[in-house]
C-alpha positions in Angstrom: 8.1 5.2 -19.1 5.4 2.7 -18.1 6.2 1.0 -14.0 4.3 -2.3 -13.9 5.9 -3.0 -10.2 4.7 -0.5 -8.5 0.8 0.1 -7.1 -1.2 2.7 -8.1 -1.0 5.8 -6.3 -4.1 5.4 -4.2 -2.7 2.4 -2.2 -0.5 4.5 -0.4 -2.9 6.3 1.5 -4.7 2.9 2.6 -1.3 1.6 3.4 -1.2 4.6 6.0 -4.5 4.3 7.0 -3.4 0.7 8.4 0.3 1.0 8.8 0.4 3.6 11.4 -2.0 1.5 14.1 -0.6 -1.4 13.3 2.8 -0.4 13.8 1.9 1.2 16.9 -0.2 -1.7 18.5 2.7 -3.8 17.8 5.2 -1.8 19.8 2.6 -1.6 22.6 1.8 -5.1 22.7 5.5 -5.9 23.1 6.6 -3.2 25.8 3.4 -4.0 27.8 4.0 -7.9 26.8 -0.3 -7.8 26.1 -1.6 -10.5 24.8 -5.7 -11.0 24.7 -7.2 -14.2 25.5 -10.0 -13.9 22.7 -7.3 -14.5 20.6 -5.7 -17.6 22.1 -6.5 -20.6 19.3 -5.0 -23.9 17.9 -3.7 -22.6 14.9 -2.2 -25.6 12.1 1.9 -25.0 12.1 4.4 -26.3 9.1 6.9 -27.2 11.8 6.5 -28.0 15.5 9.6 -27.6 18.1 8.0 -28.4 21.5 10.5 -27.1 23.8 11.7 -30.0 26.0 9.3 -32.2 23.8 8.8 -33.9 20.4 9.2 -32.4 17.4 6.7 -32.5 14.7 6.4 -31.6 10.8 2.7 -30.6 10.5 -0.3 -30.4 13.7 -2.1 -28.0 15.6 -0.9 -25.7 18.8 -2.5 -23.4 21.0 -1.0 -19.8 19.9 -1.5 -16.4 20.5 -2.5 -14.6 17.0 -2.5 -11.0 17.8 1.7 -10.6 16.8 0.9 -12.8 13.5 -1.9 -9.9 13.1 -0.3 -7.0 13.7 3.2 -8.6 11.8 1.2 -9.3 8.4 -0.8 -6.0 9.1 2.3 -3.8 9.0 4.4 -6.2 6.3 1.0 -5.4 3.7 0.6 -2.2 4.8 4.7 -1.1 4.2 4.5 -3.0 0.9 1.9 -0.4 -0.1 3.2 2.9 1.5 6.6 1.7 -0.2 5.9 0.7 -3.5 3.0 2.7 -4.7 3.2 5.2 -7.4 3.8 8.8 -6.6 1.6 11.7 -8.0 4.1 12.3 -10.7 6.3 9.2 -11.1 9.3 10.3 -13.3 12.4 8.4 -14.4 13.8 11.2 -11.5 11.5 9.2 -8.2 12.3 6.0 -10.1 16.3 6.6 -9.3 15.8 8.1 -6.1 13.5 5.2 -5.6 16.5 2.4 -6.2 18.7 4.3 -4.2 17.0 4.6 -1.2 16.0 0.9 -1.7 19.8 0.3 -2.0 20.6 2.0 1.0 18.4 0.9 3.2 19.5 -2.5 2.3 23.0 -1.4 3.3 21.6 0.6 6.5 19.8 -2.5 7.1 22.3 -4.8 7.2 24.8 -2.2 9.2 22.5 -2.8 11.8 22.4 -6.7 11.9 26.1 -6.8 11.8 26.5 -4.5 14.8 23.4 -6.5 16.2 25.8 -10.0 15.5 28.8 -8.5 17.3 27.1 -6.8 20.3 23.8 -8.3 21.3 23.8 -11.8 22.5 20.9 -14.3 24.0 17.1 -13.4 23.7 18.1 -9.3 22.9 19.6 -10.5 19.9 16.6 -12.5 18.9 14.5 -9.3 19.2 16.8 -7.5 17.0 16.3 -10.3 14.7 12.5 -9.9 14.6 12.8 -6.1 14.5 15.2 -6.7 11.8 12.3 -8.2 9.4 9.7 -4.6 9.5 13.2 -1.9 9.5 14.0 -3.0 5.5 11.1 -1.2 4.4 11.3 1.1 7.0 14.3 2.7 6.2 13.4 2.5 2.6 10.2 4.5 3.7 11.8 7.0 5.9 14.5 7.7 3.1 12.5 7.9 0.2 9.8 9.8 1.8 12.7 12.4 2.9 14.4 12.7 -0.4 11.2 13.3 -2.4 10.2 16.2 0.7 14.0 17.4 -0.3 13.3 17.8 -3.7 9.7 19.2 -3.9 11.3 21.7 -1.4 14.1 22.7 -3.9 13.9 25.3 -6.7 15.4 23.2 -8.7 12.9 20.6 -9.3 9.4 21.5 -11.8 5.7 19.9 -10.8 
């Protein structure tokens, strides 16, 4: 059975490679709140919501880039480590592929609907931008442990 959706094997390891700084960059930059001048520029925006101000459909403001770095960093990255190919993909990974997909979209959104009925103000919008990375997390963490379950049983053949 020929995938066509998934990467080749290889990309999962460069995934990695960048995943795993990214990912921990990004939670240092937010507990320590570090944000490097060097990367202060005027950056072009679709939509413009000056707070106490105008509000504007296209322009120019003066942002920090280093979270839009490190958020497309570890969105590419978890793409990759996700949805490339194992060593031996088999109609066997492909199911437990889908249901770990499945489940952590239902993990996912056990979460968020917690999150809606117990977190309120700005903690709530830090759930929400958490909320965008922990799909493919989960999906990662699960997949990655079912596939460890199964090389480990007797059950299942190289």
């Amino acid at each position: 059975m020929k995938i066509k959706y998934l990467f080749p094997n290889k990309y999962k390891k460069v995934g990695l490679f960048i995943l795993i700084p990214s990912a921990i960059i990004g939670l240092l930059t937010f507990i320590l709140n570090y944000e490097p001048d060097f990367l202060t520029l005027n950056v072009p925006a679709i939509f413009i919501n000056e707070f106490f101000g105008d509000n504007y459909l296209f322009g120019f403001i003066k942002n920090n880039i280093l979270n839009e770095i490190l958020g497309v960093l570890t969105i590419i990255s978890s793409l990759l480590v996700a949805f490339s190919k194992e060593k031996s993909e088999d109609e066997f990974i492909s199911k437990i592929r889908l249901e770990s997909l499945v489940w952590a979209v239902y993990f996912n959104y056990a979460v968020l609907l917690i999150s809606f009925l117990f977190i309120y103000g700005l903690s709530f919008l830090w759930v929400m931008v958490f909320n965008m990375f922990t799909v493919l997390l989960f999906f990662i963490i699960r997949f990655n442990w079912q596939i460890f379950k199964l090389k480990k049983s007797d059950s299942y053949e190289e």
